[in-house]
C-alpha positions in Angstrom: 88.2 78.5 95.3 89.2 77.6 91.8 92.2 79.8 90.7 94.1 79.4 86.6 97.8 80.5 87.3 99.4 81.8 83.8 103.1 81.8 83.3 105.1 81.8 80.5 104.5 85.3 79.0 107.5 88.4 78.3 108.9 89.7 75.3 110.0 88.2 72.2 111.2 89.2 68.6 109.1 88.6 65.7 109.4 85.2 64.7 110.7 83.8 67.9 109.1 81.4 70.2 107.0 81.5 73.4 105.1 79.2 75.7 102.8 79.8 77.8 101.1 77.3 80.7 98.2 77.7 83.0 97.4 75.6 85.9 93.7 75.0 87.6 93.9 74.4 91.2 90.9 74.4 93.7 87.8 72.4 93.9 87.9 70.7 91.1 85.4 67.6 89.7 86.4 68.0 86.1 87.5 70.6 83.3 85.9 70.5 80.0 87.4 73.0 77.7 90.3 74.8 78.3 92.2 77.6 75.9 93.4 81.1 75.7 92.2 84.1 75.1 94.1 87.4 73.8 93.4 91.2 74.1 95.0 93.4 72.4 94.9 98.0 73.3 92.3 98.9 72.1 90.8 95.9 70.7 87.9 93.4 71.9 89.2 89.8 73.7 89.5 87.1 71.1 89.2 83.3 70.9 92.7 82.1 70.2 92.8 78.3 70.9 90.9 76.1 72.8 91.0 72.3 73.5 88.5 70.0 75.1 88.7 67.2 77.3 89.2 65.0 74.9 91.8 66.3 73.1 90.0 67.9 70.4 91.0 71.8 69.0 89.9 75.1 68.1 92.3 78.3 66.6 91.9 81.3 65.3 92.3 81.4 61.8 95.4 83.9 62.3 97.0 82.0 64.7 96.6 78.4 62.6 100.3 76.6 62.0 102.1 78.9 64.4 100.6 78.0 68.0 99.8 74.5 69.4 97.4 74.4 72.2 97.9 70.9 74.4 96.8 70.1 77.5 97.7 67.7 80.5 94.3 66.3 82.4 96.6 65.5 85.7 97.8 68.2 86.0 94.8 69.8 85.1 96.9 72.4 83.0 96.8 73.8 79.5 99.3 74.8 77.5 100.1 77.0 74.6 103.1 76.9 71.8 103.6 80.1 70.0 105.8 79.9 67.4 106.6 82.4 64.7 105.3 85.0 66.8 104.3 88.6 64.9 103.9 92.1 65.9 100.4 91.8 65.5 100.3 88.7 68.3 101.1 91.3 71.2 98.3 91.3 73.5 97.7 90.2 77.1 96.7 86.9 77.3 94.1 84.6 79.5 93.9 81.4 80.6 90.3 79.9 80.1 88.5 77.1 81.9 85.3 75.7 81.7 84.9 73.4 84.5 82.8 71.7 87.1 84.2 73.4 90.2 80.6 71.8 92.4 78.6 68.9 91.8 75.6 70.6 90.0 77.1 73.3 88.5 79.5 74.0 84.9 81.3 77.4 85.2 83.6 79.0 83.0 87.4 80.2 84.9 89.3 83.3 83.4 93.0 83.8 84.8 94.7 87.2 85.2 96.3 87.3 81.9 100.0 87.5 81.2 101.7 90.0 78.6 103.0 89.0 75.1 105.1 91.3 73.5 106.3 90.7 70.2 109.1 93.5 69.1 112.1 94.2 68.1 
């Protein structure tokens, strides 16, 4: 069973710093693209960064020059640098994984989401 462990989320003030990791463990044969995803109360989830396997990247324009999304193919974990962090970034966020879990199949991997709270 493939499982995306998050860590790394709590509460910060505005313009403070957080970074948040998620691990893929399980049957794993390779991961594509991995990234975050954010949703805030109220609000629909939203692409925030993703990366693939070979390094390239994908933001949200309102998260560009403030978060860094890198990745570590051994230890088949992304990660995410948030920097400058606003009110407006509070939202739960999810670990994302497409990956080939069995040998004819490419599935996409959600974690359980972990809390960001920007605030004074």
């Amino acid at each position: 069973q493939v499982q995306l462990v998050e860590s790394g989320g709590g509460l910060v003030q505005p313009g403070g710093s957080l970074r948040l990791s998620c691990a893929a463990s399980g049957n794993i044969f390779g991961i594509y693209n991995m990234g975050w995803f954010r949703q805030a109360p109220g609000k629909q989830r939203e692409l925030v960064a993703v990366i693939t396997s070979g390094g390239s990247t994908n933001y949200a324009d309102s998260v560009k020059g403030r978060f860094t999304i890198s990745r570590d193919n051994a230890k088949n974990t992304v990660y995410l640098q948030m920097n400058s962090l606003k009110p407006e970034d509070t939202a739960v966020y999810y670990c994302y994984a497409r990956l080939r879990a069995t040998i004819t199949a490419v599935d996409d991997y959600w974690g359980q989401g972990t809390q960001v709270t920007v605030s004074s």
